[in-house]
C-alpha positions as CSV (number, residue, x, y, z in Angstrom):
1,X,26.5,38.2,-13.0
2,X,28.5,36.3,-10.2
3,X,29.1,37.1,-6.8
4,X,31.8,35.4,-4.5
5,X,29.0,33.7,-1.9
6,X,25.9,32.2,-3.6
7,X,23.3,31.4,-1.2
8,X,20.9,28.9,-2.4
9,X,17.9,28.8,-0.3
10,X,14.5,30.1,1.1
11,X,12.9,33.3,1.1
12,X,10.1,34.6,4.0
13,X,8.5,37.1,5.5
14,X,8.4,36.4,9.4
15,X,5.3,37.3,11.2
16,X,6.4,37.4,14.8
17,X,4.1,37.2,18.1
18,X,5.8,37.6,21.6
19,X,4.1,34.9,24.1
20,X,4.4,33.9,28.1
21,X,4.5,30.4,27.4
22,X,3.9,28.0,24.2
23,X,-0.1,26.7,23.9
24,X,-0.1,22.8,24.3
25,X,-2.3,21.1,22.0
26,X,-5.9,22.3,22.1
27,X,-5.4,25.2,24.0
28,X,-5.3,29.1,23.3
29,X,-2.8,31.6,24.5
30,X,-2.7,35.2,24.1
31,X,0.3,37.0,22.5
32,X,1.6,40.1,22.4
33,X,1.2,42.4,18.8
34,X,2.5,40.8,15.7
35,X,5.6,42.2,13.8
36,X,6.5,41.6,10.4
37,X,9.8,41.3,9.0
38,X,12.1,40.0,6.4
39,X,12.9,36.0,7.0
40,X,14.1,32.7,6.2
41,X,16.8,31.3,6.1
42,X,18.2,31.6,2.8
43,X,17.6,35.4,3.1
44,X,18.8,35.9,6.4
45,X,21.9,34.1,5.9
46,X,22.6,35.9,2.4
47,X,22.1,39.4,4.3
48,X,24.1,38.5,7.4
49,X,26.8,37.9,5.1
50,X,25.7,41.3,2.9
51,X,25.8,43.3,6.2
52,X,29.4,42.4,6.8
53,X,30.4,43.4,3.3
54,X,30.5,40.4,1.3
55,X,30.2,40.3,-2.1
56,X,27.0,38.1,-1.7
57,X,23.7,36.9,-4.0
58,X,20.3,35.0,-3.3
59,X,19.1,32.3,-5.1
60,X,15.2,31.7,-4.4
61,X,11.7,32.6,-5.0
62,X,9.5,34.5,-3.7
63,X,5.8,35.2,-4.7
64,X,3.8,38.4,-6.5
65,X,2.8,40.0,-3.2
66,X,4.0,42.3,-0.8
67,X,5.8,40.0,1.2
68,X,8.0,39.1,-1.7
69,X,8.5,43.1,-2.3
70,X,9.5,43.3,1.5
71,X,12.2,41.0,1.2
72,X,13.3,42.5,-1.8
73,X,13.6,45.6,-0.1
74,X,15.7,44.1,3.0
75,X,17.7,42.1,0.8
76,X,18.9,44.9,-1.8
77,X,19.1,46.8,1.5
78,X,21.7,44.4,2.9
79,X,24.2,44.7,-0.1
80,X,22.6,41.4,-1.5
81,X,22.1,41.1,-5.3
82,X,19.0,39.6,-6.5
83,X,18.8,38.8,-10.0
84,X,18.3,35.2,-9.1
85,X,15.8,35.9,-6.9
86,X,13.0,34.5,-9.0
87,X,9.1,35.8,-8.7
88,X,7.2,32.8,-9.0
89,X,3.0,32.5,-9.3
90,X,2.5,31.1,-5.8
91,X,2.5,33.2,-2.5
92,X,5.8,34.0,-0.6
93,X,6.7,31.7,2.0
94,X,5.4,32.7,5.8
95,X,7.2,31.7,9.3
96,X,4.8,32.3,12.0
97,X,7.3,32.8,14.9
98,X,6.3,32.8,18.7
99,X,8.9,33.9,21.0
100,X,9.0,33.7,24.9
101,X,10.6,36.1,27.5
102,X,13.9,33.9,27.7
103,X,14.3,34.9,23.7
104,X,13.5,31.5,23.0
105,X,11.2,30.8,19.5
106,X,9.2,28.3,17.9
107,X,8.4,28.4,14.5
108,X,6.0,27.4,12.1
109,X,7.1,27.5,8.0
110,X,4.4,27.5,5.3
111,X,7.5,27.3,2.0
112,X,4.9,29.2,-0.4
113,X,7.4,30.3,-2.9
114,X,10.4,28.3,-2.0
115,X,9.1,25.4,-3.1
116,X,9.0,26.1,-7.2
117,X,12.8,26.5,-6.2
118,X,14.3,23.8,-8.8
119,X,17.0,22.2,-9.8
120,X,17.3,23.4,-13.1
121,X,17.4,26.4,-11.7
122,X,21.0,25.4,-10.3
123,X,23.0,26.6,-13.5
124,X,26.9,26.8,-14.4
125,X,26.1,30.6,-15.3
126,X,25.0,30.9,-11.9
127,X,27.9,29.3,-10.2
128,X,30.5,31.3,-12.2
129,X,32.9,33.3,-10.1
130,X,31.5,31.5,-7.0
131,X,34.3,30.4,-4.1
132,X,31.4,29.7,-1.0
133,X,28.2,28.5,-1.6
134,X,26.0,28.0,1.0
135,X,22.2,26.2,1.3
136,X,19.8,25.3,3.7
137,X,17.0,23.1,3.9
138,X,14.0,25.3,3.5
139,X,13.5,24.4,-0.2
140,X,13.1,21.1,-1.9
141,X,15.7,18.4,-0.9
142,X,16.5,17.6,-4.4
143,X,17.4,21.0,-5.6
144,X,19.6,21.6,-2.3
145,X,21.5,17.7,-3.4
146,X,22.0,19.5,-7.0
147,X,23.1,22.1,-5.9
148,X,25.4,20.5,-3.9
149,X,27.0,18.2,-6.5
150,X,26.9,21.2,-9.5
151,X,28.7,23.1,-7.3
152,X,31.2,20.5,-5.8
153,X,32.0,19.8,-9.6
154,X,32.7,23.2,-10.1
155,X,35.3,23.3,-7.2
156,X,33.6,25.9,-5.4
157,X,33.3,25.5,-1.7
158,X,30.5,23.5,-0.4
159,X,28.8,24.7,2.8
160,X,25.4,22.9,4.0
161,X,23.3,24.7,6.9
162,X,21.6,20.8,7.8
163,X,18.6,23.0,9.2
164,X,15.7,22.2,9.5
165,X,17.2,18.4,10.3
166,X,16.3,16.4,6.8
167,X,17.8,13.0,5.5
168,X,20.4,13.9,2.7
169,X,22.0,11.2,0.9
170,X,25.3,10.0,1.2
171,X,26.5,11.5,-1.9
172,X,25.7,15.1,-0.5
173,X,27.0,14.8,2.8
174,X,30.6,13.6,1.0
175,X,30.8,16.4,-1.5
176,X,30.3,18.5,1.6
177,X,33.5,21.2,2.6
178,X,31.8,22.3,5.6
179,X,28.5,20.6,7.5
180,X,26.9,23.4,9.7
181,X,24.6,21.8,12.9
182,X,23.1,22.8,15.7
183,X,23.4,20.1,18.8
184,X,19.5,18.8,17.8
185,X,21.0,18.4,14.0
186,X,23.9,16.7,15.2
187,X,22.2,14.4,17.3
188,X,19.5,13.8,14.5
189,X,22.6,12.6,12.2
190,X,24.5,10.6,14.8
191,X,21.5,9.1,16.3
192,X,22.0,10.6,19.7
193,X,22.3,13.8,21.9
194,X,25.6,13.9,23.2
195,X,27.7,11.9,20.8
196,X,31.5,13.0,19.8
197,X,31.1,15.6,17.4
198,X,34.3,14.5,15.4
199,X,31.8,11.2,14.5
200,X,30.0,14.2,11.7
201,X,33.0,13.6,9.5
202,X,32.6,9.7,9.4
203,X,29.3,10.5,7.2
204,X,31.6,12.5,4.8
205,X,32.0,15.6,5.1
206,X,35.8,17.4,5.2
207,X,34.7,19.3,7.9
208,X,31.7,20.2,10.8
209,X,30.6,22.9,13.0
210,X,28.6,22.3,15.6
211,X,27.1,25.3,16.9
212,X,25.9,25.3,21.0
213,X,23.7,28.1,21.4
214,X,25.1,30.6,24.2
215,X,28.3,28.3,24.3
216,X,29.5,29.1,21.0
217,X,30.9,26.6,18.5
218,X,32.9,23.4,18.0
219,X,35.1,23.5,14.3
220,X,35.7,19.8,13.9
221,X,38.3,18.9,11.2
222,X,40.1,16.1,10.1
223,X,43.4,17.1,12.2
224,X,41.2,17.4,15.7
225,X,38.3,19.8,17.1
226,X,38.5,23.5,18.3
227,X,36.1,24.8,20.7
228,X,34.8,28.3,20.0
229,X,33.6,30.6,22.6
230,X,30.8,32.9,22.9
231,X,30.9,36.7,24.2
232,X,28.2,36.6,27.1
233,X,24.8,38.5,25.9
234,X,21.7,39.4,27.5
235,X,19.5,37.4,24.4
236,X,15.7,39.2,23.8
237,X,15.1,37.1,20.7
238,X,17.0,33.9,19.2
239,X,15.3,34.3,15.6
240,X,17.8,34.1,13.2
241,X,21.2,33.4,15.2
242,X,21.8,30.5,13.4
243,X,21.5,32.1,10.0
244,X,23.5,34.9,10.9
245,X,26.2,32.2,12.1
246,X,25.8,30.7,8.4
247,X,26.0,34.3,6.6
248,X,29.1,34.9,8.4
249,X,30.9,31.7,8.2
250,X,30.7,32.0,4.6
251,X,31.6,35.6,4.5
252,X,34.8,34.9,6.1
253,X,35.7,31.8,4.2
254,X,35.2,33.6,1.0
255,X,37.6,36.2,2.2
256,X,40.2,33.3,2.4
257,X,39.8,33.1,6.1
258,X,40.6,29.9,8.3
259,X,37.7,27.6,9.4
260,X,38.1,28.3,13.0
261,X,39.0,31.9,12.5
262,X,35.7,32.3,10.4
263,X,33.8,30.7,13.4
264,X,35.1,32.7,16.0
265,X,34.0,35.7,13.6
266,X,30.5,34.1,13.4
267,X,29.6,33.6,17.2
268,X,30.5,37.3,17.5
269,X,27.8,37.9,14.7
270,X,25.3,35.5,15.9
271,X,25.5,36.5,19.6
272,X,25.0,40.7,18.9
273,X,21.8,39.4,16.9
274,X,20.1,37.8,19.5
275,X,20.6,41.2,21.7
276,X,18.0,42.7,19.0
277,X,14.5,41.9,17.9
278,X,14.0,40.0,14.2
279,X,16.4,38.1,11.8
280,X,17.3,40.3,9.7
281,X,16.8,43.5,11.3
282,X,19.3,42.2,13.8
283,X,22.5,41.5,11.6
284,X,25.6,43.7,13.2
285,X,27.8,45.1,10.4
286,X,31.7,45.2,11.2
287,X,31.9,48.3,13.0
288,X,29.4,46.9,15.3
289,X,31.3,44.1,16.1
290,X,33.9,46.2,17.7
């Protein structure tokens, strides 16, 4: 079984509570009624890219439980195959998700499942037929860096989602094809907000994008940068965007697309999800992009 984007990543279910404001330390604030849905940010990236049509597959764990059953569900539902979606004896992994009325979030991750992810589990049956591979950093460190490398050797095409803002080695970042970052990833890397994006390929990698929120995108590559616009939304709720941004920046580059070309197709994706409540729930399929 192969599929032409392999996601290798996490696996949650995303209880969600809509607040006024943030509590600060030691104090209590009431929320509005919790919703559950299908998360994390290996899922959600695998099914943004299912939703647009991609011939797409999860690697990850879940646990035993109904959560794990849920994401099944959404998953399968999203056109992503599953059969290395492992079920593991620990429980499936929880974000607890506040969100405010700007559509702003904050969340919380308990990994559950994701962590039995391994790096045995990174296999050359499993990277067969690949051409995108794409992985987060919601599961262990050293079976994302395996990954990475196993898959570099195989000459498929390397995409790291540097979320949530780790320390990779060297190595990893220089067997990258694409780094994905958000500004607070890029300043984590560079050691300061602000600093000239085209600075992300001195660390290694052949290429960067730099996503800015409501702003869009920057492509960097080793030729120049290309700033990438978004359409102006009305955002209720920015769970997800970022994954949905991932999903569909490896969609398109498995369909042979450009980098820039596959960016401009991914702020398009990113910014209809935030115009809808959830991660996954919120993925537009083609027609909706129109």
């Amino acid at each position: 079984m192969s599929s032409a984007v392999l996601v290798v990543g996490s696996a949650n279910a995303d209880l969600v509570v809509p607040v006024e404001r943030r509590p600060g330390g030691g104090e209590t604030v009431l929320g509005g009624d919790t919703t559950l849905s299908p998360g994390g940010k290996g899922a959600n990236t695998a099914a943004a890219a299912g939703r647009l049509g991609a011939d797409v597959a999860l690697l990850g764990a879940v646990g035993d439980d109904s959560y794990g059953r849920l994401l099944r569900d959404s998953l399968a539902a999203a056109g992503v195959a599953t059969g290395h979606l492992r079920t593991v004896g620990r429980p499936t992994g929880i974000a607890y998700i506040t969100v405010t009325p700007d559509g702003e979030n904050s969340i919380l991750v308990s990994p559950g499942a994701n962590s039995a992810l391994e790096p045995g589990d990174i296999t050359d049956d499993v990277l067969d037929g690949v051409r995108v591979m794409v992985t987060s950093l919601e599961v262990p460190l050293p079976t994302v860096e395996h990954a990475v490398a196993r898959a570099s050797a195989k000459g498929v095409r390397v995409l790291l989602n540097l979320s949530p803002a780790a320390e990779v080695s060297r190595e990893t970042l220089g067997a990258l094809d694409v780094l994905l970052v958000n500004e607070h990833e890029a300043a984590y890397l560079l050691g300061t907000a602000g600093a000239d994006p085209r600075k992300l390929l001195e660390l290694g990698p052949r290429a960067a994008v730099v996503t800015l929120g409501a702003k869009g995108a920057v492509v960097v590559e080793a030729d120049g940068s290309t700033e990438v616009a978004s359409p102006k939304v009305e955002a209720v709720d920015t769970t997800g965007a970022g994954d949905a941004f991932a999903g569909a920046l490896a969609a398109s580059l498995a369909e042979g697309a450009t980098l820039v070309d596959a960016a401009k197709r991914a702020v398009k994706v990113a910014a209809v999800s935030v115009t809808r409540h959830g991660a996954q729930p919120s993925y537009p399929t083609p027609d909706e992009l129109e």
